[in-house]
C-alpha positions in Angstrom: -44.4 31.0 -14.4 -41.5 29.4 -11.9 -41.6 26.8 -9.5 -41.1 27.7 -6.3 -39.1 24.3 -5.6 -36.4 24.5 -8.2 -36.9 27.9 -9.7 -37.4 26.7 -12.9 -39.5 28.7 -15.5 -42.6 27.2 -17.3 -45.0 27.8 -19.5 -48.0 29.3 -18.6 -50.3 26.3 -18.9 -47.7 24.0 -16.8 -49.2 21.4 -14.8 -45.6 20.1 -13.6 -42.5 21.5 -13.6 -40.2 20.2 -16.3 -37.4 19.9 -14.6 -37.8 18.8 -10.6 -41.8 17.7 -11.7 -43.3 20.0 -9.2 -47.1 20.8 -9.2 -47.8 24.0 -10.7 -51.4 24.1 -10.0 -51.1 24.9 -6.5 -49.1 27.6 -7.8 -50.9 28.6 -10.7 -54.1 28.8 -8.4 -52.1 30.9 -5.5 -51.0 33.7 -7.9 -55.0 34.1 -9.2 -56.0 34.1 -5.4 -53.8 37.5 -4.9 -55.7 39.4 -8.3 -57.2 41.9 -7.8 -61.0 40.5 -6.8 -63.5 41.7 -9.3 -66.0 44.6 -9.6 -68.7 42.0 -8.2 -66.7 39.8 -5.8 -66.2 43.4 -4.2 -70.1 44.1 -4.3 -71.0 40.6 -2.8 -68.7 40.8 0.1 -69.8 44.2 0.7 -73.6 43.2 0.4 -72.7 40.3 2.6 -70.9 42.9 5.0 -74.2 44.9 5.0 -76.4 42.3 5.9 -74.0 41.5 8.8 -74.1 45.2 9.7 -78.5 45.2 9.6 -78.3 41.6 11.9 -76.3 44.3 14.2 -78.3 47.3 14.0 -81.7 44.8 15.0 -80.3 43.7 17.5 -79.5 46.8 18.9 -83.0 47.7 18.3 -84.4 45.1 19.8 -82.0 45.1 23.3 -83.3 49.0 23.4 -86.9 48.0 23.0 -86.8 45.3 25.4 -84.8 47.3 28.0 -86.0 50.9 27.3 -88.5 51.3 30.0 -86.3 49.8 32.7 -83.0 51.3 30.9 -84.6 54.8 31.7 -85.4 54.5 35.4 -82.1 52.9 35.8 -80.3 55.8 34.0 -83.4 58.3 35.7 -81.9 56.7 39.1 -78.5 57.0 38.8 -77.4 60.1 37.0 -80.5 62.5 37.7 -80.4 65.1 40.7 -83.6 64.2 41.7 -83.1 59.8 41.5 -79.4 60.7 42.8 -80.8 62.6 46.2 -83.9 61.0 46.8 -84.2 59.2 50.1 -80.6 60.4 51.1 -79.8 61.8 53.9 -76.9 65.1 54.1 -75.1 67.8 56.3 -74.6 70.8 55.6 -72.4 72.9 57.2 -74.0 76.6 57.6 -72.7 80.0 58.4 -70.9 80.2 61.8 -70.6 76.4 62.4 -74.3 75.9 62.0 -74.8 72.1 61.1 -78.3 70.9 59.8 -79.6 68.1 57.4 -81.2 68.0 54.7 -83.3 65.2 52.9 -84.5 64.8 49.5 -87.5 62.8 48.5 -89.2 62.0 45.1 -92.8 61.4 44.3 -94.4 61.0 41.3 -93.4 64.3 39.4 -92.1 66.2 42.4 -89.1 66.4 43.9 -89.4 67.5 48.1 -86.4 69.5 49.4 -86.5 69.2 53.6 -84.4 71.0 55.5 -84.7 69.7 58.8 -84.2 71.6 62.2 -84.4 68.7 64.7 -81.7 66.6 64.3 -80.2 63.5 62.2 -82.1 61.1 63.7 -85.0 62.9 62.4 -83.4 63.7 59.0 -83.1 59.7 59.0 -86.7 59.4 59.7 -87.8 61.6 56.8 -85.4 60.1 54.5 -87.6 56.5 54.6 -91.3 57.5 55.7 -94.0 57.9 54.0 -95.6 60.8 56.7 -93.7 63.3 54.8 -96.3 63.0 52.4 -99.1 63.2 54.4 -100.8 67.0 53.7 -101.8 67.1 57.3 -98.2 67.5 58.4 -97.8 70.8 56.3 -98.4 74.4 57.6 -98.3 77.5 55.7 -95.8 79.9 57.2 -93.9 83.3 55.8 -96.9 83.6 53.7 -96.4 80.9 51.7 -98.1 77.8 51.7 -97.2 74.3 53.1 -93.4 75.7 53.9 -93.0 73.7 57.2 -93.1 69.8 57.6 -94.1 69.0 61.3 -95.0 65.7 62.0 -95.1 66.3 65.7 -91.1 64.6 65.6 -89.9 66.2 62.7 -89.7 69.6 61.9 -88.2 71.0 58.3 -88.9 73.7 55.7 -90.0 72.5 52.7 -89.7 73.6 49.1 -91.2 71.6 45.9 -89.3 71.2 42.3 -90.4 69.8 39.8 -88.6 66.2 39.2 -86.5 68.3 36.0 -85.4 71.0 38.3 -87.1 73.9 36.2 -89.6 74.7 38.3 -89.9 75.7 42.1 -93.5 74.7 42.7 -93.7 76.6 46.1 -93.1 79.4 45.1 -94.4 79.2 41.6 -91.6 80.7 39.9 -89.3 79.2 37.3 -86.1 77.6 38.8 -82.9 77.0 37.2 -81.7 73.5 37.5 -78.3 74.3 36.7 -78.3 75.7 40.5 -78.4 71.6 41.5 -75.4 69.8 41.1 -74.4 66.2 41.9 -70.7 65.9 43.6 -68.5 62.9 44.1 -69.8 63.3 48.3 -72.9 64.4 48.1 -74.7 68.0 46.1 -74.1 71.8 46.0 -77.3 74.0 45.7 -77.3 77.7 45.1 -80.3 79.8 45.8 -80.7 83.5 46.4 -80.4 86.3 43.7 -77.5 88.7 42.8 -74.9 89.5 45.3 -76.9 87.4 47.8 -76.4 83.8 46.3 -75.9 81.0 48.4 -74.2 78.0 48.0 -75.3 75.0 49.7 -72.9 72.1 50.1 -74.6 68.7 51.5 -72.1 65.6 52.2 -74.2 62.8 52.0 -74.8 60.8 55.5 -77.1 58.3 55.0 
């Protein structure tokens, strides 16, 4: 072994180097600290690492349990069509420069689709009250039933999805919720079949 002071070699069992009387424990003990660690050092710090990893993995668990519910409607909110739209308010621009609104409202599993033929201010209305909901305020028209909203202010068609988009509950047909898409100003809908598909583009307003 050589000091590292003088450069001096050793013996092996040294406590002092012979010639400049340097401690060669310090030494001694600094080469053993850079072996190779043991079959079962290895396994204890990796244990050790585990049970750091499992402290990790319940608290994950327990932040998910204990914001799950909430985390949901936040995430149901936010980042579905239907929590996106609700209570918003948008324009559409139609065929030949026809502008109307359109409102969006949730409740319980049903998503309402208005289109509204009276105005903004009345899109504005629907967007907030709780009248749309009132049955009295629906007609049957076309043949189909509870198609028109008038609330003796307001007047839209109506159509009802389900809340996950798959199912057009007017009409009682299967829908296809990738029709419905969320856009950095607002939503695009398509509706119609074949050549005769329609894209609605809303900007959102309100």
């Amino acid at each position: 072994m050589f000091c590292t002071k003088c450069g001096a070699e050793n013996p092996e069992d040294a406590k002092f180097c012979f010639k400049c009387g340097n401690e060669m424990k310090a030494i001694k003990q600094e080469k053993e600290d850079k072996l190779p660690k043991s079959f079962h050092d290895n396994v204890k710090n990796k244990t050790s690492l585990l049970k750091n990893k499992k402290w990790l993995y319940g608290i994950v668990a327990v932040a998910v349990l204990l914001l799950g519910f909430d985390g949901y409607k936040w995430y149901e909110k936010h980042f579905t069509f239907a929590g996106a739209t609700s209570g918003h308010v948008y324009k559409v621009k139609g065929e030949a420069d026809y502008t109307y609104y359109t409102v969006f409202r949730e409740k319980g599993d049903t998503l309402y689709y208005f289109r509204v033929s009276t105005g903004k201010a009345s899109a504005e209305d629907m967007a907030t009250t709780a009248d749309v909901f009132d049955k009295d305020n629906y007609k049957n028209a076309s043949g189909v039933k509870d198609f028109v909203y008038d609330d003796g202010n307001a007047r839209a068609m109506v159509v009802k999805f389900s809340k996950n988009l798959k199912k057009n509950k007017t009409l009682s047909e299967n829908a296809n919720k990738d029709d419905f898409k969320l856009t950095k100003n607002g939503y695009t809908y398509t509706y119609g079949k074949g050549n005769e598909k329609i894209k609605e583009v809303g900007t959102l307003v309100k």
